[in-house]
LUMKOL-987035 format. One record per atom (N, C-alpha, C): residue number from 0; x, y, z; atom name; residue in three letters. Coordinates in steps of 0.2 Angstrom, whole numbers, plus 5000, padded with zeros to 4 digits. Atoms other than C-alpha are relative to their C-alpha. Example, Ala and Ser with C-alpha at 12.3 -4.5 7.8 and 13.67 -1.06 7.14 Angstrom:
<nodes>
k/px/py/pz/a/r
0/5004/4994/5000/N/Ala
0/5062/4978/5039/CA/Ala
0/5004/5006/5000/C/Ala
1/4996/4994/4999/N/Ser
1/5068/4995/5036/CA/Ser
1/4996/5005/5003/C/Ser
</nodes>
This chain:
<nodes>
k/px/py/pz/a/r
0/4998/4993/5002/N/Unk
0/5012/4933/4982/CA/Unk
0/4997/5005/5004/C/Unk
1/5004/4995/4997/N/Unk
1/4999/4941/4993/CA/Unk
1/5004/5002/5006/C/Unk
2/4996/5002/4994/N/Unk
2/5010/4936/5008/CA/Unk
2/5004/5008/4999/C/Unk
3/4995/4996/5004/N/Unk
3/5025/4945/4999/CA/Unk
3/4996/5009/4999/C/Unk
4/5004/4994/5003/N/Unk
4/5014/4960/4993/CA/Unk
4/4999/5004/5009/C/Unk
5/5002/4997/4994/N/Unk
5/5008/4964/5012/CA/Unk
5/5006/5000/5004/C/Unk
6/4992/4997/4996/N/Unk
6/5025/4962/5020/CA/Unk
6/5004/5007/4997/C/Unk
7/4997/4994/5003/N/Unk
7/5031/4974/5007/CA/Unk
7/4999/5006/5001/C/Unk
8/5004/4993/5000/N/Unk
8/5019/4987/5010/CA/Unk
8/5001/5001/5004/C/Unk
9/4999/5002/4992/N/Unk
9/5018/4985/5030/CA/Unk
9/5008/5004/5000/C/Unk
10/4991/4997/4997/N/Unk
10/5039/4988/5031/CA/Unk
10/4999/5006/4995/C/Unk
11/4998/4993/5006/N/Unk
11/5038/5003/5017/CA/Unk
11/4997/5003/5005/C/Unk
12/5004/4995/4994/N/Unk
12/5023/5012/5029/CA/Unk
12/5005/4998/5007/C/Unk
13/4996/4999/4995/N/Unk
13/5034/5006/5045/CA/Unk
13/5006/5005/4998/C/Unk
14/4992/4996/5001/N/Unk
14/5049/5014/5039/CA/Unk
14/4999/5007/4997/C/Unk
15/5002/4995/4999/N/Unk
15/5040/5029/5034/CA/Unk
15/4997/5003/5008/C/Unk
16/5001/4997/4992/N/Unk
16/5037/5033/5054/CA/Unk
16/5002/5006/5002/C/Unk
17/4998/4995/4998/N/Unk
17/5049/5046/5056/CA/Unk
17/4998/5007/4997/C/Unk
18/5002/4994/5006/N/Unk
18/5043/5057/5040/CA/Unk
18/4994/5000/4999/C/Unk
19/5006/5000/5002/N/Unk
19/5026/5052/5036/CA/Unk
19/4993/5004/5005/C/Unk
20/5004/4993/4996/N/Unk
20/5017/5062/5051/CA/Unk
20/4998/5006/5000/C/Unk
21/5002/4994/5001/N/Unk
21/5022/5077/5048/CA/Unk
21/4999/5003/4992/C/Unk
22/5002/4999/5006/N/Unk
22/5021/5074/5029/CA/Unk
22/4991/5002/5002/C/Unk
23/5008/5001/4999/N/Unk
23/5003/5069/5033/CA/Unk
23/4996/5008/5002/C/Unk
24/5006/4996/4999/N/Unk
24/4999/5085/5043/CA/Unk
24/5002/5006/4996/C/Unk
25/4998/4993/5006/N/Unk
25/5007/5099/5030/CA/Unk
25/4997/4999/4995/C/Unk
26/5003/5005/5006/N/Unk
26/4999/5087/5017/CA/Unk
26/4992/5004/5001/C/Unk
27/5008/4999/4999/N/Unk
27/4980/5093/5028/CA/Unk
27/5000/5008/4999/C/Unk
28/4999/4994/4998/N/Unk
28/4985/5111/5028/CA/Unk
28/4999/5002/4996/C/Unk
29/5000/4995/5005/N/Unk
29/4985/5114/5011/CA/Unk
29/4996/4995/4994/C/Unk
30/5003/5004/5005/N/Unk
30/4973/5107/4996/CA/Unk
30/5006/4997/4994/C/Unk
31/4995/5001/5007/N/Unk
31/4987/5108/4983/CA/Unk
31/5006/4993/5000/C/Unk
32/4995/5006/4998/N/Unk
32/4999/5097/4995/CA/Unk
32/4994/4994/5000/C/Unk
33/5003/5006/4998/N/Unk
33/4986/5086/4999/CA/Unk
33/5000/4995/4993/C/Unk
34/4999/5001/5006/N/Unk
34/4986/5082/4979/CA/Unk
34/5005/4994/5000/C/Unk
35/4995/5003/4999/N/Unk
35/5003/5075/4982/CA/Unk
35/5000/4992/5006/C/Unk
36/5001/5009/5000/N/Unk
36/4996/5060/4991/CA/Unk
36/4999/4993/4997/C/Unk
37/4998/5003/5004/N/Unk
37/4994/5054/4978/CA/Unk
37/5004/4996/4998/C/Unk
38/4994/5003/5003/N/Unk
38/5010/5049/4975/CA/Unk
38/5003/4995/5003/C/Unk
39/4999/5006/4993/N/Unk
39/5010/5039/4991/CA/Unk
39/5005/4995/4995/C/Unk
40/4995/5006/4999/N/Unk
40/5025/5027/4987/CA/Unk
40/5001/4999/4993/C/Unk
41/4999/4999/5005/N/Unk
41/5027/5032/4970/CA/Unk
41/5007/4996/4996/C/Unk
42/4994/5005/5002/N/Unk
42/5045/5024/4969/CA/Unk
42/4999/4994/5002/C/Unk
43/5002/5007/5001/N/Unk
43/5039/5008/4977/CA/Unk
43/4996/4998/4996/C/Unk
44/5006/5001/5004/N/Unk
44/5023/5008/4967/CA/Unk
44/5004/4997/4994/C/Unk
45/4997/5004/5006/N/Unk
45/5033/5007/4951/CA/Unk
45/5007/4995/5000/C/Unk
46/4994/5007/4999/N/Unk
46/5048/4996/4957/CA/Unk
46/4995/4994/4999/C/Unk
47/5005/5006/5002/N/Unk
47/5033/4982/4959/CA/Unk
47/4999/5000/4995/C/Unk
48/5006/5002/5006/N/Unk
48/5024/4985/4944/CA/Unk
48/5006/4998/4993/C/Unk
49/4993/5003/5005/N/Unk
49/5043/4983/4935/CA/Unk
49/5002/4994/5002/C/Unk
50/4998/5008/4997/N/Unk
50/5046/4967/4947/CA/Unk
50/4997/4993/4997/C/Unk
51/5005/5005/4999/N/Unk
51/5032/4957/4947/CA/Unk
51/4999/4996/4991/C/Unk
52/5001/5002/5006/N/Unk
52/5030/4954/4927/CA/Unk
52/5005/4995/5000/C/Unk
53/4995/5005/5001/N/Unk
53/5047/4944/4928/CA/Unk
53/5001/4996/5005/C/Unk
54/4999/5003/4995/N/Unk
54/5045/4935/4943/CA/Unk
54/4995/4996/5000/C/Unk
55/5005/5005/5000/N/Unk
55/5028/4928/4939/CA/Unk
55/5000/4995/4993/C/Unk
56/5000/5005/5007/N/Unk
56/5025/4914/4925/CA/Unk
56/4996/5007/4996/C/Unk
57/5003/4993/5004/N/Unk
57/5017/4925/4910/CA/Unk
57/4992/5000/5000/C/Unk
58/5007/5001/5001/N/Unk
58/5000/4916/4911/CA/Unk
58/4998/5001/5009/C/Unk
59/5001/4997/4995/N/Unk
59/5000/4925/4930/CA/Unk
59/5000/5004/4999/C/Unk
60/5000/4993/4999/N/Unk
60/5005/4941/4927/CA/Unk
60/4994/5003/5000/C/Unk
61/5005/4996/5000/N/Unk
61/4986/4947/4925/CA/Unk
61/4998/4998/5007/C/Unk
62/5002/5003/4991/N/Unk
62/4981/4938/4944/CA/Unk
62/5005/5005/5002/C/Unk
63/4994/4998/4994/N/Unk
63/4999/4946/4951/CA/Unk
63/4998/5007/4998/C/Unk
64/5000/4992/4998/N/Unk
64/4995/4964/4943/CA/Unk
64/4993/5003/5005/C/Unk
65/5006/5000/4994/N/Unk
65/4977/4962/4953/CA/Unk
65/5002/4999/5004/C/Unk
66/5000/5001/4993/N/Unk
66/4984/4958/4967/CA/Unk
66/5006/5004/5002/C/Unk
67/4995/4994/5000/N/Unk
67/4997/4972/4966/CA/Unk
67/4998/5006/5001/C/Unk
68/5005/4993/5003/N/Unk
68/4982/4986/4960/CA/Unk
68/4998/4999/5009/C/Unk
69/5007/5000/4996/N/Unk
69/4971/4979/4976/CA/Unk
69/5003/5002/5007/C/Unk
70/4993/4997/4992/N/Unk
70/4988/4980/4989/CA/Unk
70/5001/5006/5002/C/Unk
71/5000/4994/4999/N/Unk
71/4990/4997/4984/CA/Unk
71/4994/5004/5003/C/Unk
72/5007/4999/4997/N/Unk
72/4973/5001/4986/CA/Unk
72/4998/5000/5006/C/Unk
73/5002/5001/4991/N/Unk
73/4970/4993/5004/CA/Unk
73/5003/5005/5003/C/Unk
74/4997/4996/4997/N/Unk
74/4985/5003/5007/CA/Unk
74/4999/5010/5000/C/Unk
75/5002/4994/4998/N/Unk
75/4981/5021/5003/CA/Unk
75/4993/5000/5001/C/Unk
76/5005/5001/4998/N/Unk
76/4963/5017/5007/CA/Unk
76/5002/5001/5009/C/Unk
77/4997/4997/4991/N/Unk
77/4973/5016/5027/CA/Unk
77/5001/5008/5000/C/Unk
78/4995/4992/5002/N/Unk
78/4982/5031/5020/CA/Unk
78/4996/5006/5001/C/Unk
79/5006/4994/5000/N/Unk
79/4967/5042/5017/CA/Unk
79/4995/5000/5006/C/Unk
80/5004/4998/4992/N/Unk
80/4957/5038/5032/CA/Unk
80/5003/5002/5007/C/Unk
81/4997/4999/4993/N/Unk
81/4970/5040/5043/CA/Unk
81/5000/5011/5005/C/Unk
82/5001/4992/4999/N/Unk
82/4967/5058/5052/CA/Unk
82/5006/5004/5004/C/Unk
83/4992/4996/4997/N/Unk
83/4981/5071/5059/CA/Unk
83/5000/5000/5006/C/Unk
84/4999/5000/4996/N/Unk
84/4976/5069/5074/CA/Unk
84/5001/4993/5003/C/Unk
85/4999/5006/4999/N/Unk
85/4978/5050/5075/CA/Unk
85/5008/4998/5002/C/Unk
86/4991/5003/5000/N/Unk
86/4995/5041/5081/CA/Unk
86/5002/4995/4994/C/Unk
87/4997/5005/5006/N/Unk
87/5007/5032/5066/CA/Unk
87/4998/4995/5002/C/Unk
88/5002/5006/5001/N/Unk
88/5003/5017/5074/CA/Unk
88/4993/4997/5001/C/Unk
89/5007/4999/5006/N/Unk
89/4985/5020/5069/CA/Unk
89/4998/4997/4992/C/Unk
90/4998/5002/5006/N/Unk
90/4991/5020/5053/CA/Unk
90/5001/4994/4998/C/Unk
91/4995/5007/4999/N/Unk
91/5001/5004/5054/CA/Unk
91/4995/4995/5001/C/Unk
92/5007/5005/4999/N/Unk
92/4986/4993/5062/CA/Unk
92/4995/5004/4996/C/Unk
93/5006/5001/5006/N/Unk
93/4973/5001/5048/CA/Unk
93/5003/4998/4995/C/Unk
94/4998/5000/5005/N/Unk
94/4985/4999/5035/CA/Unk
94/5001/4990/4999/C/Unk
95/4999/5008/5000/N/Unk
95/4986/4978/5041/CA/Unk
95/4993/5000/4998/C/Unk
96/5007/5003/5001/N/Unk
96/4969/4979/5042/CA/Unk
96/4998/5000/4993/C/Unk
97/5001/5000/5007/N/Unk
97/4964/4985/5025/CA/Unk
97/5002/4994/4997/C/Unk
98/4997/5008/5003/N/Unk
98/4976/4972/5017/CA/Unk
98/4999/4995/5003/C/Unk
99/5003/5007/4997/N/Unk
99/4970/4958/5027/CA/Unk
99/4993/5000/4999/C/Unk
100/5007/4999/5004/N/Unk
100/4951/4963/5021/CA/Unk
100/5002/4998/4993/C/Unk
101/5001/5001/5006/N/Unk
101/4957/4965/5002/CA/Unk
101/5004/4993/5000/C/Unk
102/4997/5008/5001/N/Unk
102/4967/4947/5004/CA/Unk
102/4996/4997/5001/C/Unk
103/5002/5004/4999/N/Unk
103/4953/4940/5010/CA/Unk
103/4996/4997/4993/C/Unk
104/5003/5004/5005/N/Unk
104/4948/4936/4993/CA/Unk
104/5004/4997/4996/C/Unk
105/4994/5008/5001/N/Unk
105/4965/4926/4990/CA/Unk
105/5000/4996/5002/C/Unk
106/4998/5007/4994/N/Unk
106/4963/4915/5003/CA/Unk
106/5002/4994/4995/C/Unk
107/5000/5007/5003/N/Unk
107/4962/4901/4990/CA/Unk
107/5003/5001/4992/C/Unk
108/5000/4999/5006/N/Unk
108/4973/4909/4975/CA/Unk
108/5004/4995/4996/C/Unk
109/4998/5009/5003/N/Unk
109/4980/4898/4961/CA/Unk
109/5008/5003/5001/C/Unk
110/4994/5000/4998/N/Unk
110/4998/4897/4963/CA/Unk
110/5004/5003/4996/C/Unk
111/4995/4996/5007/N/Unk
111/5010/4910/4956/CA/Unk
111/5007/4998/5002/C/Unk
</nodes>
């Protein structure tokens, strides 16, 4: 599921490429937009937390929503420290990195 989880996230940030820069620096300009980070992938987010219950067995879904909370996490954890003066693919390699750090405490998860 981890695997799955971090492809997922990874192609949703690539394909935010051509929008997400100059969201990002209108986003720094102003406290109120920057709020609206928050919502970073706000349609994604809830497509997963609607998928995943019915795709995992039931005596998983608490390990798959942890490992969906921790995906998001690594991801705007990338998202937040990334700076306006930095390149998208900046973003893209801290945004693996992250999720390669919080996976590394799946290495050996039970099988969903």
């Amino acid at each position: 599921m981890w695997t799955s989880l971090t492809a997922v996230l990874l192609d949703y940030v690539e394909s935010q490429r051509d929008t997400m820069p100059l969201n990002h620096r209108i986003k720094a300009q102003s406290s109120t937009l920057a709020q609206s980070a928050h919502a970073f992938g706000d349609h994604l987010r809830t497509a997963l937390y609607t998928r995943i219950p019915g795709r995992v067995p039931r005596d998983d879904t608490l390990i798959a929503t942890l490992q969906l909370n921790l995906a998001l996490t690594a991801s705007m954890t990338a998202y937040r420290s990334w700076r306006t003066d930095e390149d998208f693919d900046v973003l893209t390699g801290r945004t693996s990195q992250c999720l390669d750090q919080a996976g590394a405490g799946f290495a050996s998860p039970a099988s969903l």
